[in-house]
N, C-alpha and C positions, 0 to 999 in steps of 0.2 A: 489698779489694773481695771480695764475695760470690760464693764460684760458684755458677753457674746451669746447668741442665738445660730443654731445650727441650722440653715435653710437650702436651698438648692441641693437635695441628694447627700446632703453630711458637710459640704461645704462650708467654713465657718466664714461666718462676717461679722462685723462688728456693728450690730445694730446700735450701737453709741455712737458710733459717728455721726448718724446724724443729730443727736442730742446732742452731742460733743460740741456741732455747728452751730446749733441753735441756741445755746450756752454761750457760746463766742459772740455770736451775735448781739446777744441782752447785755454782754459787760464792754463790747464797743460805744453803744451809746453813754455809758455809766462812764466811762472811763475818758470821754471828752469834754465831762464836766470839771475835771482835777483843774485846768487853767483858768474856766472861764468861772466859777464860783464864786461866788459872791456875800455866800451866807450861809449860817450853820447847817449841818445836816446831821443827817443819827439814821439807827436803823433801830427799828422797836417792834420786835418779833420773838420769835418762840425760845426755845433753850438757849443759853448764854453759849454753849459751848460747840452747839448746832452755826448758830449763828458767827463766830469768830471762825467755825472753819469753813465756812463758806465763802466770808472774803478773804480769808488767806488763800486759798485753789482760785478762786475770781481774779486774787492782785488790786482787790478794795479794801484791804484793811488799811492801808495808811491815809485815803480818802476820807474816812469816820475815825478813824484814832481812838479813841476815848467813848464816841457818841453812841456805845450801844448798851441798848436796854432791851432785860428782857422780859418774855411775861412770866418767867417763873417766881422771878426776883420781885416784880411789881403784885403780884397771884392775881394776875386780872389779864384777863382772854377776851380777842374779839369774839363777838361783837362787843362787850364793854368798851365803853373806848375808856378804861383808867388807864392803862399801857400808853395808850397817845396824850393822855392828858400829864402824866411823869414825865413824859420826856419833853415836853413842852415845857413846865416847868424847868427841869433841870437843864435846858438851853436856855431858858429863861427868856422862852418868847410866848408870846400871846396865845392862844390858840386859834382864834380868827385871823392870825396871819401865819401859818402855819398850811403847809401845801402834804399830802400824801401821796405816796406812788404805792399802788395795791397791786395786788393781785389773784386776790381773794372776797368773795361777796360780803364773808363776815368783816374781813376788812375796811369795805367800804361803807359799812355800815356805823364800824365802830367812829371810821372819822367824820362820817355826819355825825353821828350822836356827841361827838368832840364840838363839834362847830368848826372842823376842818376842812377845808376843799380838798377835793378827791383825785388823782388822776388811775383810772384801773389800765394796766396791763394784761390785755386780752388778746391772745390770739383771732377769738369768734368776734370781729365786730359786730356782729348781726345779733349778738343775746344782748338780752337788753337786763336792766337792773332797779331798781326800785328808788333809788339814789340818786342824787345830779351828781355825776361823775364822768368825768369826760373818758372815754374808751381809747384807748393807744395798743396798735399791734407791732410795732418795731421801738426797740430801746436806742435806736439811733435816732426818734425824736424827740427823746426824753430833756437833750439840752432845752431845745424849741420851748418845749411845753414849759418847763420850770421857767424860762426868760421870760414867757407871756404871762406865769404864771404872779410873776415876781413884779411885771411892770401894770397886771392887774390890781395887784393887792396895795402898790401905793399910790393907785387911781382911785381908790375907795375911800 
């Protein structure tokens, strides 16, 4: 059920709607990567159980399958990057070829401290971060970003 905020004189509305839209919009770009994907993915985030119901309500748990790690399970919290460095291993890819999509400073932290490249998910373009981390405010260029990101890594 949606929650709601009583504004105009008692009037109710649903001030989830607009989250509700802005929600919709982050799993548009995520959800145009199912066809064109080319290589493994995982999501390596906070409680195991947080994270499986969030791509169940999203409609990304069959995108990741298997591929998620969490940090409860690993006991290592960004900024550590051990969480990123487990699931690198257990994809069984390098960590220098390994790309992150953040959304979090500690997160970005911890995939430098990985040796991972970064993409953060920012609404604010304009804050700036301490990190080379490329800054993205719509999840509908997330395909874009991962192709460049993929046709960088084996230019290197």
């Amino acid at each position: 059920m949606a929650k709601y905020r009583k504004v105009d004189g008692g009037r109710n509305l649903f001030a989830a709607l607009d989250h509700q839209k802005a929600a919709t919009e982050r799993i548009v770009g995520i959800l145009k990567l199912r066809d064109r994907i080319e290589y493994r993915i995982c999501v390596a985030s906070g409680p195991l159980e947080k994270i499986r119901r969030a791509l169940s309500v999203s409609s990304l748990a069959s995108l990741f399958g298997n591929n998620v790690f969490s940090s409860y399970e690993v006991k290592s919290w960004k900024p550590d990057p051990g969480l990123f460095l487990h699931a690198a291993e257990a994809m069984d890819c390098l960590p220098e070829r390994c790309v992150v999509v953040e959304d979090s400073q500690p997160g970005i932290q911890a995939a430098a401290a990985a040796g991972m490249r970064s993409f953060l998910y920012f609404q604010d373009r304009d804050t700036s971060f301490d990190h080379n981390s490329f800054v993205f405010s719509s999840m509908r260029d997330l395909p874009f970003l991962l192709g460049c990101a993929q046709d960088d890594k084996a230019a290197r």
